[in-house]
N, C-alpha and C positions, 0 to 999 in steps of 0.2 A: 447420067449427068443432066441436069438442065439448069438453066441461068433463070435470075430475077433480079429484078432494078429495085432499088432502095431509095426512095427520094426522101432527101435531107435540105432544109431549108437553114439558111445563115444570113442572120440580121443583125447588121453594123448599127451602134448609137442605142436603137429603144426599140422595143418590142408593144405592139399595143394589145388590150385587153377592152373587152368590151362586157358590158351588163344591159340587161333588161329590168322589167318588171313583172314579176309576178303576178298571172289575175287569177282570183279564186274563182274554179270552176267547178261546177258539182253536178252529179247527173242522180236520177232515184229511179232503183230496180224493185218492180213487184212481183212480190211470188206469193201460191197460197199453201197453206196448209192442208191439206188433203189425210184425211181420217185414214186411205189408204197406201199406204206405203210405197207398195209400186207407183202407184200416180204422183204420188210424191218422186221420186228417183227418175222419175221421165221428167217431171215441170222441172227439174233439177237440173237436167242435162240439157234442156232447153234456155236456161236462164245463166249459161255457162258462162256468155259472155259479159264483165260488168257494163253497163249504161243500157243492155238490153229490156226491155220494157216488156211482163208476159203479160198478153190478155186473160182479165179474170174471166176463168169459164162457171157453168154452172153452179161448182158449190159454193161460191163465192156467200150463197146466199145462205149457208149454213153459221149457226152463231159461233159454232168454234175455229173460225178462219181468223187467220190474222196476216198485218200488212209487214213483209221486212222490208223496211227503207236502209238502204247501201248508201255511204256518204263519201265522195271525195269521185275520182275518176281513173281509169287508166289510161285514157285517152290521149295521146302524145300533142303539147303544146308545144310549138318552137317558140315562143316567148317565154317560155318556164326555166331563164338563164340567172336569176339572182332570188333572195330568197328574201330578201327585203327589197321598197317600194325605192325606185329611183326616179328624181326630176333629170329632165333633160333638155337645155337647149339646143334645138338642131339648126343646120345650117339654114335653114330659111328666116331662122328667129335671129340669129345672126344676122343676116342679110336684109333681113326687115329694119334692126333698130339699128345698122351701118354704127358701129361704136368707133369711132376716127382717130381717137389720141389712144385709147386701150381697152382690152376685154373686159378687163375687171370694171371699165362705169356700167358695162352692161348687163355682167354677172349679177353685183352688189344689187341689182335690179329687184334680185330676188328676194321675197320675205324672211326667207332664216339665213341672209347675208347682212340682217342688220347688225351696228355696229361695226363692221369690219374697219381695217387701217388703211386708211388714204391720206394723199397726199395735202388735204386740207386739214385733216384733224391729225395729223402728224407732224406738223410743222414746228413742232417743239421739242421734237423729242431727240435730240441731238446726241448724248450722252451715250443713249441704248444704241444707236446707231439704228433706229430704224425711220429717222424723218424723211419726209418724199417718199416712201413704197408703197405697194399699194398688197395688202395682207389680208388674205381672207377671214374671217370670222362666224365660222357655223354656230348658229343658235343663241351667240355671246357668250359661248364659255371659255373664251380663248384663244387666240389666233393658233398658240404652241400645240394648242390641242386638237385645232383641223388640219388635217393631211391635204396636202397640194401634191398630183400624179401628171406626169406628162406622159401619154399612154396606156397607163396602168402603173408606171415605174414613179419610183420616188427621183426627185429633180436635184440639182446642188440647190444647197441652203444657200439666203440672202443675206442673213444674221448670225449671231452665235447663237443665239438661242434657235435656229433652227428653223425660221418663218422663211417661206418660198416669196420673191416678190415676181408678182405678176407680171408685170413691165419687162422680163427676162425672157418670159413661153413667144416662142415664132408667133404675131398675132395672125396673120394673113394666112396660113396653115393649119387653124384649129377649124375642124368642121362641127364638132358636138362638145357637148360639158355636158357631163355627167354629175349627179351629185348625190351622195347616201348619207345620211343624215342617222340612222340607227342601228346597230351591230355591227358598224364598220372596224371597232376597236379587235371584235374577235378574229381577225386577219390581219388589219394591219396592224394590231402595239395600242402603246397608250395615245402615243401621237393623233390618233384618230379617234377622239374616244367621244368627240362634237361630231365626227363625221369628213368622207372623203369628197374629194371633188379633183375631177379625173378631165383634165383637159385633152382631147382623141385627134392627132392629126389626120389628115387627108393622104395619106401616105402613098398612095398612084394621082396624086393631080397633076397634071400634064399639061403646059403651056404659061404665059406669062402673065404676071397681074400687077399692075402699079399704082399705089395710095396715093393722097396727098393731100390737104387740107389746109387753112389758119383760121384763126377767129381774134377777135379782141371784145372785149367789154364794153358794153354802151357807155360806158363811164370815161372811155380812152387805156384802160391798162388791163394787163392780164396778158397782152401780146401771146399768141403761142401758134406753133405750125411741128406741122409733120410730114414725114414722104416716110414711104416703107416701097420692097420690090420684094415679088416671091414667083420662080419657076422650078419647074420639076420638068424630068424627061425618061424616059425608059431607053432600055440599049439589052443587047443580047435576045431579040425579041421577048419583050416585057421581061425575062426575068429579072434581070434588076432594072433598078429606079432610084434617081436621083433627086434631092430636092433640097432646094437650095432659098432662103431667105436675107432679109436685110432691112432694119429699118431706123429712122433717127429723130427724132420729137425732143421739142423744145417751147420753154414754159417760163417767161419772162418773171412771174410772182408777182404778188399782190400784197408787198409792204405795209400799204397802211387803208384802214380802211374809213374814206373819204367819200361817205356813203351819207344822204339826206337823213335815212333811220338812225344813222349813228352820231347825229351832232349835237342832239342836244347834251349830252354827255350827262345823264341824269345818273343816279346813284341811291339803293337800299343803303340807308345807314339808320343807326340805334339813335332814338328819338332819349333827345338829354333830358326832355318835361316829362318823361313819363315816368307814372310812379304807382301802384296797386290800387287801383277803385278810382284813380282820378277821368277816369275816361280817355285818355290818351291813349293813341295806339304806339304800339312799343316801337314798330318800326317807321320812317318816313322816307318819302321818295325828294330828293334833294338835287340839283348841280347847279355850276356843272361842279362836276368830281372828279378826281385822281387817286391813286394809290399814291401814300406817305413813306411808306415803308419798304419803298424798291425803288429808289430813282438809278442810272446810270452808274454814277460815280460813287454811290452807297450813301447810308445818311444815318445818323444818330437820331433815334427818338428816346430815348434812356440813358440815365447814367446815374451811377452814385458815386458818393464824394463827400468831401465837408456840408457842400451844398447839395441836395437832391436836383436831375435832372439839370444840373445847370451847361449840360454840352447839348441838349435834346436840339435839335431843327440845323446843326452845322452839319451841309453835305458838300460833296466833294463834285466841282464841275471840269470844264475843259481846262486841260492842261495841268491839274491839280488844284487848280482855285480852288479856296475855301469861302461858302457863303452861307449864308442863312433861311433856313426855309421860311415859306411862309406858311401856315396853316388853315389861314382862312376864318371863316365865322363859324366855320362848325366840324370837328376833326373826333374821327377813333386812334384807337391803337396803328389804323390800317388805310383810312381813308381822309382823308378833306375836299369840302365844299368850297370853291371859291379859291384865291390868295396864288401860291404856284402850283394849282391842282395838274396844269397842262405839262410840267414837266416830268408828269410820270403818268400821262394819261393815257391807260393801255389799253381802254377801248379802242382810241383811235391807232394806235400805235402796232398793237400786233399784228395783228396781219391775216389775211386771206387764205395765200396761198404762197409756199416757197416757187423760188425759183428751180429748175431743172432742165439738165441736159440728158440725155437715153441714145445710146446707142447700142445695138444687139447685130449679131451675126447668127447664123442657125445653119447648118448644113447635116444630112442623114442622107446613107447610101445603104441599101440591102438589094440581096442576091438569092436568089431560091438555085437551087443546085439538084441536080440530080446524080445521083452516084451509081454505077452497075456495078454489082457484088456476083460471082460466080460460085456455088456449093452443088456438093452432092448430093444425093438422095438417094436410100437403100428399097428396093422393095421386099 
């Protein structure tokens, strides 16, 4: 009879995965060709080992020798853990550019994060339900198409369509981001088919950390502040580990923009003098200007009838009033110069940035276990 211990580990919440980068290493083995056999079968057994290098003896200098170069190595890499090229910010890169409101201003940093969905360029999009999130975008071919991982695992979607928003991930917990950018679809799905980005918690940090920041606009708006709290602690001598986060940000918006570059309110619109060979340029730079064709309360620029167009410029204002647009000295289909250009002037009117509230909880508990199993054994 003899006994042996089984150790089994059991992780509550998320299990993490970690990658490297492969670096090509290559070494070159010389041997010669030896006219005689036997010396040949010795250089042989000499040159057994690959990367081993034999010194050219004598007949080196005969013309029928030749060089075999051996490509690649056997030489054991411990960085030879992924098979395609990974970016990685680690926690010092973190720590360097302190990201205060969220990870993703600091992620998006990076070059094949252009375009991705922010809270600035989202700010419209109300319908799809993804305004204010903040959505990665590898390469621009999709946000549906870059995978978001919290330790290697896939996270709860933020959408229907299935977009992870960042604002969700523990931020004060994430030590590395990982990010693969090519053959990530042949493991994960189509969902990856721009590539992954593996946000890696700190999974034994021990002790307490507390955020908090505001800022405002040299302008007076934009108001925005945050506090976050994140501790961890070990119990069972280390084997398990607790950790525990929490944090709350807040983002007054930027309704209208009230900005010196944005007041003259100028305007591309189709130049009415222009005409084939007269030298006029087709387009001209005009204001100030508005859009005609989207005020508040909706508005008639067409109709037909007895009389053609005879309802065009009656829009609809507060309380249901009915009144009469004006169009100005110079109008398209879509725009006017002058007149009540300002009641649908969306330069100024749209806005910066929404308003937002965030609040997140995050808690992970694991436990590494040992089990003793007793069998027997025959001789």
């Amino acid at each position: 009879m003899t006994a042996y211990a089984k150790k089994r580990s059991f992780l509550f919440f998320f299990v993490a995965l970690s990658s490297g980068t492969v670096l090509p290493f290559t070494d070159t083995a010389y041997a010669e060709s030896l006219p005689d056999a036997q010396a040949t079968k010795s250089k042989n057994k000499q040159a057994a080992h690959v990367g081993a290098k034999v010194k050219p003896s004598a007949a080196k200098k005969n013309a029928n020798s030749e060089v075999l170069t051996v490509t690649g190595s056997r030489i054991a890499n411990p960085h030879a853990k992924s098979p395609t090229p990974v970016s990685t910010l680690t926690q010092s890169d973190i720590a360097n550019q302190s990201p205060t409101n969220n990870l993703a201003d600091l992620v998006n940093q990076l070059p094949q994060f252009a375009g991705s969905q922010t809270p600035q360029n989202s700010r419209l999009a109300l319908s799809g339900g993804t305004a204010g999130i903040n959505a990665l975008n590898l390469r621009n071919l999709g946000a549906v198409r870059s995978l978001v991982l919290l330790d290697g695992r896939r996270t709860a979607p933020s959408t229907i369509t299935g977009l992870v928003d960042i604002n969700t991930l523990p931020q004060q917990l994430v030590k590395r981001v990982d990010v693969v950018t090519g053959g990530a679809s042949a493991q994960y799905g189509s969902d990856a088919v721009a590539g992954v980005t593996n946000f890696v918690l700190d999974k034994t940090y021990t002790g307490l950390k507390v955020n908090a920041d505001s800022g405002i606009s040299t302008y007076g708006d934009g108001v925005n502040y945050s506090t976050s709290i994140a501790g961890g602690f070990g119990f069972a001598h280390d084997k398990g580990h607790v950790l525990l986060s929490g944090d709350y940000a807040h983002e007054d918006g930027i309704y209208s923009v009230t900005r010196k570059w944005n007041e003259n309110g100028n305007r591309i619109i189709a130049n009415p003098d222009y005409a084939v060979g007269n030298g006029q340029p087709y387009y001209i730079v005009r204001g100030p200007g508005g859009t005609n064709n989207a005020l508040p309360g909706g508005i008639i620029n067409s109709s037909t009838g007895a009389v053609k167009n005879s309802l065009r410029g009656i829009y609809f204002g507060e309380g249901g009033s009915v009144n009469h647009y004006n169009y100005g000295s110079l109008s398209t289909s879509t725009t006017s110069i002058g007149g009540d250009h300002s009641l649908a002037d969306n330069g100024r009117n749209i806005g910066l940035q929404p308003g937002s509230d965030r609040k997140n909880l995050f808690g992970r508990l694991s436990y590494d276990a040992e089990i003793s199993q007793k069998g027997c054994t025959s001789g």
